[in-house]
PABAMI-365786 format. One record per residue (C-alpha): x, z, y; residue number from 1; residue in three letters. Coordinates in steps of 0.2 Angstrom, whole numbers. Layout:
<recs>
<rec u="X" w="Z" v="Y" k="NUM" r="ALA"/>
...
</recs>
This chain:
<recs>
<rec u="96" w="-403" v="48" k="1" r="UNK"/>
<rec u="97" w="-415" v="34" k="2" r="UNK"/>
<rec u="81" w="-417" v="23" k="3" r="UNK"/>
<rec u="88" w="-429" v="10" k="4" r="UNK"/>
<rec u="86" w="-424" v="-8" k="5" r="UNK"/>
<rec u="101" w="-426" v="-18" k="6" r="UNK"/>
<rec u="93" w="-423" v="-33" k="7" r="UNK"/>
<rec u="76" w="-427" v="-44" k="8" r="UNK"/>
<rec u="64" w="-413" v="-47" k="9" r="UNK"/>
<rec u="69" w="-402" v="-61" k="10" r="UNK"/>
<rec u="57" w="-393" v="-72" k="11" r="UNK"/>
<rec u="58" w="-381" v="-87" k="12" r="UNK"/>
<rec u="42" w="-378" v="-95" k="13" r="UNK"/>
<rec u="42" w="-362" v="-105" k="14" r="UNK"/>
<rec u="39" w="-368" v="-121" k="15" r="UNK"/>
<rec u="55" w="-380" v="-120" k="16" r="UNK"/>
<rec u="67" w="-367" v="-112" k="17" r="UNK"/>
<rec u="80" w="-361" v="-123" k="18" r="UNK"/>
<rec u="84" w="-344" v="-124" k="19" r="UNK"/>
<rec u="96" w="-333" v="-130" k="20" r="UNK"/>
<rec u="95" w="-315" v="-135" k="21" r="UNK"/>
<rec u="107" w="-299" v="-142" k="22" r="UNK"/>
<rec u="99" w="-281" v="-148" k="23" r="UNK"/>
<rec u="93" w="-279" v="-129" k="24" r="UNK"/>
<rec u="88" w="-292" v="-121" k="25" r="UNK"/>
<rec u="81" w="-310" v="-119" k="26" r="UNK"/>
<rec u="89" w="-323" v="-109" k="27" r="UNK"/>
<rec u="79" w="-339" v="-105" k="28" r="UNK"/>
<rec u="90" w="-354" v="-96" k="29" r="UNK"/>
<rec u="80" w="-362" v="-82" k="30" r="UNK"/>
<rec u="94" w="-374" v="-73" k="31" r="UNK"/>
<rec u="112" w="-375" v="-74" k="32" r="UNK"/>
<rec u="121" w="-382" v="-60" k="33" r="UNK"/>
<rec u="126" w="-400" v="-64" k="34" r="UNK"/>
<rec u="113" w="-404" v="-78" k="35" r="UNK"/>
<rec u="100" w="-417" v="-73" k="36" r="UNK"/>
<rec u="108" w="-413" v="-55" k="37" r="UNK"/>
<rec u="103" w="-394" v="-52" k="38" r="UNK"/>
<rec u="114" w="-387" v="-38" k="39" r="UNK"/>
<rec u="109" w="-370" v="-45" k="40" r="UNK"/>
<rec u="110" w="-360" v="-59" k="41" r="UNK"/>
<rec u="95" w="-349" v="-64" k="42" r="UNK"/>
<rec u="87" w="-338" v="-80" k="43" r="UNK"/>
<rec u="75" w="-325" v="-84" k="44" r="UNK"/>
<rec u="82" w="-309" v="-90" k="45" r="UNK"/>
<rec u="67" w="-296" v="-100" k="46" r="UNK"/>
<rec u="79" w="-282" v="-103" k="47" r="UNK"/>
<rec u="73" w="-267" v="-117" k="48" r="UNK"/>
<rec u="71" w="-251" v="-112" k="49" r="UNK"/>
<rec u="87" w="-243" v="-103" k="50" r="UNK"/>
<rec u="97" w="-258" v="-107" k="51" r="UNK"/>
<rec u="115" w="-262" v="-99" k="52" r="UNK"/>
<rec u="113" w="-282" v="-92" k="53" r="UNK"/>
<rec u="135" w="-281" v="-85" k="54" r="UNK"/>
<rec u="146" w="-271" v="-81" k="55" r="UNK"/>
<rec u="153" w="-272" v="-62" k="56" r="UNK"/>
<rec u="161" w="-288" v="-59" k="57" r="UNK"/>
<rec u="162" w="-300" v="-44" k="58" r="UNK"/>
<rec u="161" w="-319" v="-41" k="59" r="UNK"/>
<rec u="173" w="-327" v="-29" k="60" r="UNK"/>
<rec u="163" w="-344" v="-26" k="61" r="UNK"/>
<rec u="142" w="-340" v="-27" k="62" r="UNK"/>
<rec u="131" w="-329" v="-22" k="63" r="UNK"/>
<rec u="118" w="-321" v="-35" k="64" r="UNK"/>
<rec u="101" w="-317" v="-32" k="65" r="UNK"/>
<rec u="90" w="-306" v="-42" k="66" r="UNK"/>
<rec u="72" w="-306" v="-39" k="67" r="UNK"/>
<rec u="62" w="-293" v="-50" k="68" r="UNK"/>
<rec u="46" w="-301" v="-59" k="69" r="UNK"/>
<rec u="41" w="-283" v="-68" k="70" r="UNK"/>
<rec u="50" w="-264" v="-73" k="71" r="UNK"/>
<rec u="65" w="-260" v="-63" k="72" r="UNK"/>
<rec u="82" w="-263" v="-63" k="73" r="UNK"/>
<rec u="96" w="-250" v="-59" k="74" r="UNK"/>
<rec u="110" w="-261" v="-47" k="75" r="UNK"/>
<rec u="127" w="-256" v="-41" k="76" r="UNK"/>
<rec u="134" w="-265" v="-26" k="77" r="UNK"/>
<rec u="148" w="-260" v="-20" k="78" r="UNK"/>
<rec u="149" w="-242" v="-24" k="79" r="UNK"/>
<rec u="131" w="-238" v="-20" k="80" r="UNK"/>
<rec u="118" w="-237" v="-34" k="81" r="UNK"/>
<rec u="101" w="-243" v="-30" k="82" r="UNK"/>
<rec u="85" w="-247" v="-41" k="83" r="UNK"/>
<rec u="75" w="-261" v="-38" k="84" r="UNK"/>
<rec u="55" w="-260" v="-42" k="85" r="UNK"/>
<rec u="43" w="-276" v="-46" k="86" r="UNK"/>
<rec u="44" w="-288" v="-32" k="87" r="UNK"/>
<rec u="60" w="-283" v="-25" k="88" r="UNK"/>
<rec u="72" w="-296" v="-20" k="89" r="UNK"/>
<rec u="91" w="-295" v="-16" k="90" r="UNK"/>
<rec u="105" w="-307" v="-13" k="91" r="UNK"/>
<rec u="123" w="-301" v="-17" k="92" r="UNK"/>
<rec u="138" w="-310" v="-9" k="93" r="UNK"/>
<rec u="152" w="-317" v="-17" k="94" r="UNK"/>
<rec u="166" w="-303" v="-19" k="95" r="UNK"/>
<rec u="154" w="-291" v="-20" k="96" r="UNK"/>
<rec u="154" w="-280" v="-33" k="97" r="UNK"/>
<rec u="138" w="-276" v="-45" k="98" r="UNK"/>
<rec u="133" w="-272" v="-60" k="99" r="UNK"/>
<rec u="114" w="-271" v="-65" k="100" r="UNK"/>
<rec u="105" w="-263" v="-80" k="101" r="UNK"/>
<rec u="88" w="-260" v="-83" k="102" r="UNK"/>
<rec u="82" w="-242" v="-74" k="103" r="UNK"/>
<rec u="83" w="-226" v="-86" k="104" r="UNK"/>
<rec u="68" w="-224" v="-94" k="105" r="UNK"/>
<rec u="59" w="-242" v="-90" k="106" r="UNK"/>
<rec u="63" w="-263" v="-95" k="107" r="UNK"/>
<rec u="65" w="-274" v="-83" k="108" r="UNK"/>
<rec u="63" w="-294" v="-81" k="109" r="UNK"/>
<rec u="74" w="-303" v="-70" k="110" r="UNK"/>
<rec u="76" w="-318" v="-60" k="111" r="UNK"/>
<rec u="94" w="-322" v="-58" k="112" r="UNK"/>
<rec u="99" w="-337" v="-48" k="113" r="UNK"/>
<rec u="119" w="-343" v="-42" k="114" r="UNK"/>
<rec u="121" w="-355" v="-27" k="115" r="UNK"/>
<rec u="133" w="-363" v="-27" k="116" r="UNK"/>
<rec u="128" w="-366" v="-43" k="117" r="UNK"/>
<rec u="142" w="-368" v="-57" k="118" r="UNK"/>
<rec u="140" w="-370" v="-76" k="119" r="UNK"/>
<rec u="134" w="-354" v="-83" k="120" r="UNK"/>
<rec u="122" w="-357" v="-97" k="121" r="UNK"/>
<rec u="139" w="-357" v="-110" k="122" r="UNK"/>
<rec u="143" w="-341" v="-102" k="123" r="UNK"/>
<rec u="128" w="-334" v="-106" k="124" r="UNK"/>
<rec u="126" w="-340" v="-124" k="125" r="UNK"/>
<rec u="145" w="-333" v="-125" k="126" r="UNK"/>
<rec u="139" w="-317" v="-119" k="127" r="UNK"/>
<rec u="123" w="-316" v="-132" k="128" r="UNK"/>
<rec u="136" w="-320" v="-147" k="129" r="UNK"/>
<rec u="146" w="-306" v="-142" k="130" r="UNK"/>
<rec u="134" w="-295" v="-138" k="131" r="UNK"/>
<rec u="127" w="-299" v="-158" k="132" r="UNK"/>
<rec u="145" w="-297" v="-165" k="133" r="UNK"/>
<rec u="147" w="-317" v="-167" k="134" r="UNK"/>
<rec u="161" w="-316" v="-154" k="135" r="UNK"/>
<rec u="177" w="-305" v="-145" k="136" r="UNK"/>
<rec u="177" w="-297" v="-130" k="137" r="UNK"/>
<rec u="191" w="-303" v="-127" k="138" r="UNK"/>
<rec u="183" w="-322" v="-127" k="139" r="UNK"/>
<rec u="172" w="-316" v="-111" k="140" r="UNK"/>
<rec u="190" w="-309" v="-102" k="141" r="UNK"/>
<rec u="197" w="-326" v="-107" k="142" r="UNK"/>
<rec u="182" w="-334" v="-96" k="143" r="UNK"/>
<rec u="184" w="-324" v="-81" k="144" r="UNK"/>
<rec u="188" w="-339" v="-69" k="145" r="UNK"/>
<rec u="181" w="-352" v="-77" k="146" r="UNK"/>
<rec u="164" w="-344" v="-76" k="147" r="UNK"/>
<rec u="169" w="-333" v="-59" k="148" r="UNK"/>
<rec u="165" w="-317" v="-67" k="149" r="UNK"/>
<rec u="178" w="-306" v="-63" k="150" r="UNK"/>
<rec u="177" w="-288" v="-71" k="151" r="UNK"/>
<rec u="182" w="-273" v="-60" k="152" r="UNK"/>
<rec u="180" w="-253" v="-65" k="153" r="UNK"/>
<rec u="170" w="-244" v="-56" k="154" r="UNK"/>
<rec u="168" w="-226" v="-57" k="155" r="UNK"/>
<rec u="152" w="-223" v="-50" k="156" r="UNK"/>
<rec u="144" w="-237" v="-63" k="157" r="UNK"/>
<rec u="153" w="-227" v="-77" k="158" r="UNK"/>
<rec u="148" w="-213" v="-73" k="159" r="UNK"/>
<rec u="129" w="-219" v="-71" k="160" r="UNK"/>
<rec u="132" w="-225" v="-88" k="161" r="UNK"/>
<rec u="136" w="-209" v="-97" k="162" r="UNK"/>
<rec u="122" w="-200" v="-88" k="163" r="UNK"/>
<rec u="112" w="-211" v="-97" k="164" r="UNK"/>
<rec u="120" w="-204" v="-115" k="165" r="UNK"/>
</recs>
């Protein structure tokens, strides 16, 4: 097993983490793969009440991990919904489809990580610019392989959607 650190320690204090947000939800950026070495990419989610975080999607090269500091979050994989509770953990492979909301009825605050880790934190202010009408849609299907995000319909997720109407 090789123990060598390839990179320094890297620490984001809360009063110094940038954050991005739309009507529903607050994204704070903790480490993006490549900046200041991070082999990782992670950010807090705090999603309003019944809020959509994506719609189902893939990625072809990480895994993402979600670990849920409080509320619950409402998560397709595959084509099984779930709902995670506070304290809950899961670790989606790449090519795996998901799609995550906050739970009907509750918020939820997330913590999403991607190993490998790729540059994300553009993606996610894109993602807050469209969400606030600054941006296309089109902009974050224009991105699909440069942020391995990879959109997929999914019945089941629309259908959990509309139950929600």
């Amino acid at each position: 097993m090789n123990t060598q650190t390839t990179f320094a320690p890297i620490l984001t204090r809360a009063a110094d983490a940038e954050t991005t947000s739309d009507p529903s939800s607050v994204m704070t950026l903790l480490a993006d793969f490549g900046t200041a070495g991070s082999p990782i990419t992670s950010y807090r989610s705090t999603f309003a009440k019944g809020a959509v975080g994506a719609p189902a999607h893939f990625h072809t090269r990480a895994s993402e991990m979600f670990f849920v500091i409080g509320g619950a979050l409402e998560v397709l994989l595959g084509e099984e919904l779930t709902v995670l509770e506070a304290g809950d953990f899961l670790l989606v492979p790449p090519h795996t489809p998901h799609a995550f909301a906050a739970a009907p009825g509750a918020e939820a605050d997330v913590l999403f990580v991607f190993t490998p880790g790729m540059p994300r934190f553009d993606y996610l202010r894109l993602l807050g610019r469209v969400m606030r009408g600054e941006a296309s849609p089109q902009e974050i299907k224009d991105s699909s392989e440069l942020y391995d995000n990879h959109y997929v319909d999914s019945p089941v997720w629309q259908r959990a959607l509309a139950e929600r109407a």
